[in-house]
C-alpha positions in Angstrom: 73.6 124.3 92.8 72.3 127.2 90.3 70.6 129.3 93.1 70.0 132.9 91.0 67.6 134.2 89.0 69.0 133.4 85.6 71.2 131.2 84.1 74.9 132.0 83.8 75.9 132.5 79.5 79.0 131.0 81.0 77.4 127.8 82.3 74.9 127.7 78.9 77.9 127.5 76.3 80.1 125.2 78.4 76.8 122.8 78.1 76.2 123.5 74.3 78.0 126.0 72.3 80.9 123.6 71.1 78.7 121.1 69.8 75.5 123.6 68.6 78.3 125.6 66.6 79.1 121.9 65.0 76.2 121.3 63.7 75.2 124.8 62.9 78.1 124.8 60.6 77.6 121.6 59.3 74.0 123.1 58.2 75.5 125.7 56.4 77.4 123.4 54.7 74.7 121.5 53.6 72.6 124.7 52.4 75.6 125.8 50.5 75.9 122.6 48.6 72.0 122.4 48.1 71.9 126.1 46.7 74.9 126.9 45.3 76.5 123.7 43.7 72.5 122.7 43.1 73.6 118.9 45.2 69.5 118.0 45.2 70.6 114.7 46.6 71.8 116.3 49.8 67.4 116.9 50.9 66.0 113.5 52.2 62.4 113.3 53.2 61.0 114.9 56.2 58.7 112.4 57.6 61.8 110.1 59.3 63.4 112.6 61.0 59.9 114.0 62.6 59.6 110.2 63.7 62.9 110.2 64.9 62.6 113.5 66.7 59.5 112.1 68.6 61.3 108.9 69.8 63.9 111.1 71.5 62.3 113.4 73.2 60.3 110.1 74.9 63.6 108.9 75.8 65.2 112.2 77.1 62.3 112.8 79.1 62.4 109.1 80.6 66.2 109.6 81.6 65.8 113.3 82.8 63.0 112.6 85.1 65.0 109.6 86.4 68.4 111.7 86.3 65.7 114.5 88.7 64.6 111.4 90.9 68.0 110.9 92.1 69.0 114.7 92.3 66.0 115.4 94.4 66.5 112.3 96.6 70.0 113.3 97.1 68.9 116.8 98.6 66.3 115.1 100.5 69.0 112.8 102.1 71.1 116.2 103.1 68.0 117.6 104.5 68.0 114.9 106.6 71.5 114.8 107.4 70.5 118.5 109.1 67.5 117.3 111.2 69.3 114.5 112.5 72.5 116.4 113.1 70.4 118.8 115.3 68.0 115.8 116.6 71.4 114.5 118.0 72.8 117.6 119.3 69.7 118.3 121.3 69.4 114.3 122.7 73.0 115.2 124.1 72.2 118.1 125.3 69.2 117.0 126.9 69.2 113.4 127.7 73.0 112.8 128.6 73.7 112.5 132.3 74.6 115.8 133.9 77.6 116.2 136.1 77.0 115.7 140.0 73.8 113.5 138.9 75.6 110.3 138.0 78.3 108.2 140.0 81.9 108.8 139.8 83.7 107.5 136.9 86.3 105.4 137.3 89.4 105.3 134.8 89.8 102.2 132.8 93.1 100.2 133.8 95.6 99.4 131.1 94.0 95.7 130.7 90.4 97.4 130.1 92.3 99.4 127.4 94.2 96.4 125.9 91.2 94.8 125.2 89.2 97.5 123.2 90.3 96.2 119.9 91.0 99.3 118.0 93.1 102.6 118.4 90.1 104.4 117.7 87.6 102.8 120.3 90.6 102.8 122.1 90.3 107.3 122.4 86.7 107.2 122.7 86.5 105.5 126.1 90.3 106.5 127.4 90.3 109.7 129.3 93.7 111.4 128.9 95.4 111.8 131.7 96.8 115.2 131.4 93.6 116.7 130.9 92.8 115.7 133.9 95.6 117.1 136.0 95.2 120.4 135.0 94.7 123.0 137.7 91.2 124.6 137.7 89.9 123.0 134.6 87.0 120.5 134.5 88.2 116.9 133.1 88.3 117.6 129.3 88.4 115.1 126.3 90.3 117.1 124.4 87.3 119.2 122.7 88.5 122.3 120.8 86.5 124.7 123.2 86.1 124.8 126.7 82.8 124.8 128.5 82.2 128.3 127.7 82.7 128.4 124.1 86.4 129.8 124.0 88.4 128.3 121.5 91.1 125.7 121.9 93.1 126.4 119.0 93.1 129.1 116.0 90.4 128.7 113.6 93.4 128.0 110.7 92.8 124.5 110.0 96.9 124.3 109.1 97.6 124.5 112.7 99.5 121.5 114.0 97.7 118.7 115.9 100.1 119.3 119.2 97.8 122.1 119.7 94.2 121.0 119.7 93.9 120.3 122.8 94.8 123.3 124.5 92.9 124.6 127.0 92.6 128.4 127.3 91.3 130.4 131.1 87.7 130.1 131.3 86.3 134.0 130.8 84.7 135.5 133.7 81.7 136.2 131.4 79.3 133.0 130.7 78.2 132.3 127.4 74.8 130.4 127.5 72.8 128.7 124.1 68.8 129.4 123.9 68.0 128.2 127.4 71.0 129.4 128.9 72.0 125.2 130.4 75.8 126.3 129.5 76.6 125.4 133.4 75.0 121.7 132.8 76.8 121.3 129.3 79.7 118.2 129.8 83.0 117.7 127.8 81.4 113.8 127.1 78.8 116.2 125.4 80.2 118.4 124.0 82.7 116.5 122.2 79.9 114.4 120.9 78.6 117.6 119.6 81.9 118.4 117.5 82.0 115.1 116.4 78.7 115.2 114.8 80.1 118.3 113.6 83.2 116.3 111.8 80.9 113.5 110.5 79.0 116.0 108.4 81.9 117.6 107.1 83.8 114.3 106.9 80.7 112.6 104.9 80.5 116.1 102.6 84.3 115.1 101.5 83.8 111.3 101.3 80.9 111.9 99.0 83.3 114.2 96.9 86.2 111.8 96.7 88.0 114.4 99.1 90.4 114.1 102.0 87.9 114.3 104.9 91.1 114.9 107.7 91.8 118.8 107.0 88.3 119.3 107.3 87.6 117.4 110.3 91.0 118.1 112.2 89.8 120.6 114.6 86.7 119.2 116.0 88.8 115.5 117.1 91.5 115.4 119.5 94.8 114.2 118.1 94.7 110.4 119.1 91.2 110.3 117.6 92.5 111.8 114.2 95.4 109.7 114.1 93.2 106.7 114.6 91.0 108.3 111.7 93.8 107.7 109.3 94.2 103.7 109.3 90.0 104.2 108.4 88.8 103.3 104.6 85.6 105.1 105.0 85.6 108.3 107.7 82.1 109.4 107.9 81.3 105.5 109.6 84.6 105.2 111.6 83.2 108.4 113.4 80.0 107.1 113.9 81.3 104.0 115.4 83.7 106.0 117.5 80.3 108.2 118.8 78.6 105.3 119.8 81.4 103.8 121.9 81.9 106.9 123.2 78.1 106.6 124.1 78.6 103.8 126.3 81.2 104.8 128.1 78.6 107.5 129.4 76.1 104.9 129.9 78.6 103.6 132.4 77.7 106.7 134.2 74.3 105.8 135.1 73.1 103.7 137.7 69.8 103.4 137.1 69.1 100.2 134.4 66.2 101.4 132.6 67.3 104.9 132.0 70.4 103.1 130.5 68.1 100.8 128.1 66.1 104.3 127.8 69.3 106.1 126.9 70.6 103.5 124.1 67.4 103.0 122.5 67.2 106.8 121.8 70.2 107.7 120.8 71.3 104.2 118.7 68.0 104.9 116.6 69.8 108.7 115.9 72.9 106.8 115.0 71.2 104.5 112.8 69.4 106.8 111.1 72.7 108.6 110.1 74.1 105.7 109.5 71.4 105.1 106.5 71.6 108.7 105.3 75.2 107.7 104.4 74.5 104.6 103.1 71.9 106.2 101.0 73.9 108.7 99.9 77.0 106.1 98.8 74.2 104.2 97.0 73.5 107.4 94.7 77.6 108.0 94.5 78.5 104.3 93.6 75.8 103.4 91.3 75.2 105.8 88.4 72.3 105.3 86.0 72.6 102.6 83.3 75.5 103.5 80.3 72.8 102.3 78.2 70.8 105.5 78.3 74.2 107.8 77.9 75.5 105.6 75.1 72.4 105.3 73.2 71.0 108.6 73.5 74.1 110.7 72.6 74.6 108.8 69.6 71.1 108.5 68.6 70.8 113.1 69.0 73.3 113.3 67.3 72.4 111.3 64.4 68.7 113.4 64.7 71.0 116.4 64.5 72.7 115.6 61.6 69.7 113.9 59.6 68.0 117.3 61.0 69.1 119.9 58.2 69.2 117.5 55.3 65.1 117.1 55.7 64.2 120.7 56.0 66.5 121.5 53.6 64.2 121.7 50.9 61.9 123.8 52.6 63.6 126.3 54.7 66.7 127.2 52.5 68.3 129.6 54.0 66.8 129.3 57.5 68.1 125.5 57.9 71.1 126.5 60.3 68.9 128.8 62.3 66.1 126.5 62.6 69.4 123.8 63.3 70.6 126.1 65.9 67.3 125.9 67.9 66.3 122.4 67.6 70.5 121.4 68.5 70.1 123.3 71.8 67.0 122.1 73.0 68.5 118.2 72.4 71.9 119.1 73.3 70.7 120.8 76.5 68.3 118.7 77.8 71.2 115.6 77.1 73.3 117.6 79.1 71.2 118.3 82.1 70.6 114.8 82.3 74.0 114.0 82.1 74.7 116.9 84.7 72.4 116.5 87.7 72.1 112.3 87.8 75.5 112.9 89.9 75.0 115.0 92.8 77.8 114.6 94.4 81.0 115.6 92.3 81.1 119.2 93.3 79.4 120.8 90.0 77.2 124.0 89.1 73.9 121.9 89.2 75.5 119.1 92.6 73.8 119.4 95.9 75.3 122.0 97.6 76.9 120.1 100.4 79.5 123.1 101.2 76.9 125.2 102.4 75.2 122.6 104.3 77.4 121.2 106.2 78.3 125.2 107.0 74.9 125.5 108.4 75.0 122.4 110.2 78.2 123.5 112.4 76.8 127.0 112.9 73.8 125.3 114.5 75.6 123.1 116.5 78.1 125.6 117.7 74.8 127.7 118.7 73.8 125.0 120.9 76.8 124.7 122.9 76.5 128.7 123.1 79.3 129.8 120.7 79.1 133.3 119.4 82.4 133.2 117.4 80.6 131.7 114.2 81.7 130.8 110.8 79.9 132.9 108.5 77.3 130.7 106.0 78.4 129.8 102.9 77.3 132.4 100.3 76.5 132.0 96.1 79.2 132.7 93.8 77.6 134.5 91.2 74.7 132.9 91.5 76.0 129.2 92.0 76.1 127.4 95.6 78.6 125.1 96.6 
């Protein structure tokens, strides 16, 4: 997204200076016939091309406020993607059962695991075993920082999968979020939390017809990643894995309607997420009709070239400055039309999904009480990714 002050020469000639400088020259060319080798035939009346010019600027005006809707919609959609991300992380926080307040949980037995019918519903309700056995650690799921935000595993996102689920000594300094509930903070919440974390960043790629995996690799546990690969589409295979992962918690509470209470709240979160990425797919998968393309880059650059041989006659020597003008106020509105009805591929004028899914973790992390942040994405002379 163009984020500074003014616009880039760079961005403005990659838009419009091959095809002005076409038609500038072929205006010169026409000039230099009409004056010097006295071709009178080469001026046509003025009145169709003013006609002409007036239907297309209807039609680029129709297609570039339609070409907006979508652009506008699609940072509306990432907006919400960043409330609900934090609506989420704060039901979690806030809602989930807290430890020494619900029963014990039981491990499921090998035939309760044989019957979840997929290797990655399979690691959201299985608790690994050798997490468990480790000496002066709470139970752990495998989540890349411990209860007091130390990490698991370097921040290089290279680092091999063996080594995610390390657990480091807890520091004899706590670190606490905004209301300092560090102490009350689970590993069933916090993983939740990272895997939010990984949806963003996961739907970010998907959107961008990117690997999602070496972005999302150090917020999963390995069994869950390895699960993620057999997946078409990521970004819903985590939110499935989330909810399952949900009620295996549930199974943590005895009392019924806190249960009902509990899954009402937090499915409505997941839904909602779940239609932010259907929306989003929608504006991916369905661009606006080839018609409008087709018909108004032929039909400019008709205008254009109809353009010098009716003013010809009047303005002489002016006709390929006058040309210059008029071809980059059609050429660059066709352009930005073209440019911002998709949102999603990663351009100067896309949605700058980079950044927001960067704000989204550093938010999230905050919550758990993190202070080892990743910095937020910055503009690139004056563009935001």
């Amino acid at each position: 997204m163009i984020v500074g002050r003014s616009l880039s020469w760079r961005i403005i000639l990659r838009y419009t200076g091959i095809p002005v400088t076409v038609h500038v020259l072929f205006a010169l060319a026409i000039i230099v016939g009409y004056r010097v080798y006295d071709a009178s035939w080469m001026a046509v009346p003025a009145l169709p091309v003013t006609v002409l010019a007036a239907a297309l600027g209807v039609l680029l005006a129709f297609r570039n406020n339609s070409a907006y809707d979508r652009w506008w919609e699609a940072r509306t959609l990432w907006g919400g993607v960043v409330n609900w991300s934090r609506s989420f992380a704060r039901q979690v926080l806030t809602l989930l059962p807290r430890p020494g307040s619900t029963r014990e949980e039981l491990p499921l037995s090998e035939l309760e695991l044989a019957a979840v019918p997929s290797p990655l519903l399979r690691s959201a309700v299985d608790r690994p075993a050798a997490l468990n056995a480790i000496a002066g650690a709470r139970a752990s799921d495998g989540a890349v920082r411990d209860r007091f935000g130390q990490a698991r595993m370097p921040t290089d996102a290279k680092v091999s999968l063996e080594n995610i689920a390390v657990l480091d000594s807890p520091p004899e300094e706590q670190r606490g979020i905004i209301t300092k509930m560090v102490e009350s903070i689970t590993e069933d919440s916090r993983e939740l939390i990272y895997a939010q974390m990984g949806f963003v960043h996961a739907l970010r790629c998907h959107l961008r017809r990117q690997d999602p995996l070496p972005e999302i690799v150090r917020f999963f546990r390995p069994s869950v990643i390895e699960a993620l690969r057999e997946e078409h589409n990521i970004p819903s295979a985590i939110l499935l894995w989330m909810a399952t992962r949900l009620r295996r918690i549930y199974g943590q509470v005895s009392d019924p309607q806190k249960v009902v209470f509990l899954h009402v709240t937090m499915d409505r979160t997941l839904s909602e997420m779940t239609n932010l990425l259907g929306a989003c797919e929608r504006i991916k998968n369905t661009p606006l009709p080839r018609q409008y393309d087709i018909l108004l880059y032929v039909m400019t650059r008709a205008y254009l070239v109809l353009l010098p041989l009716g003013v010809v006659e009047e303005l002489g020597w002016l006709t390929p400055l006058v040309t210059a003008i008029i071809a980059f106020l059609f050429i660059g509105l066709d352009a930005v039309g073209r440019d911002i009805e998709t949102p999603f591929e990663d351009d100067v004028s896309d949605t700058p999904m980079t950044a927001l899914s960067r704000t989204i973790e550093i938010n999230l992390r905050q919550m758990l009480g993190e202070t080892e942040l990743p910095q937020p994405v910055q503009p690139q002379k004056g563009l935001l990714y």
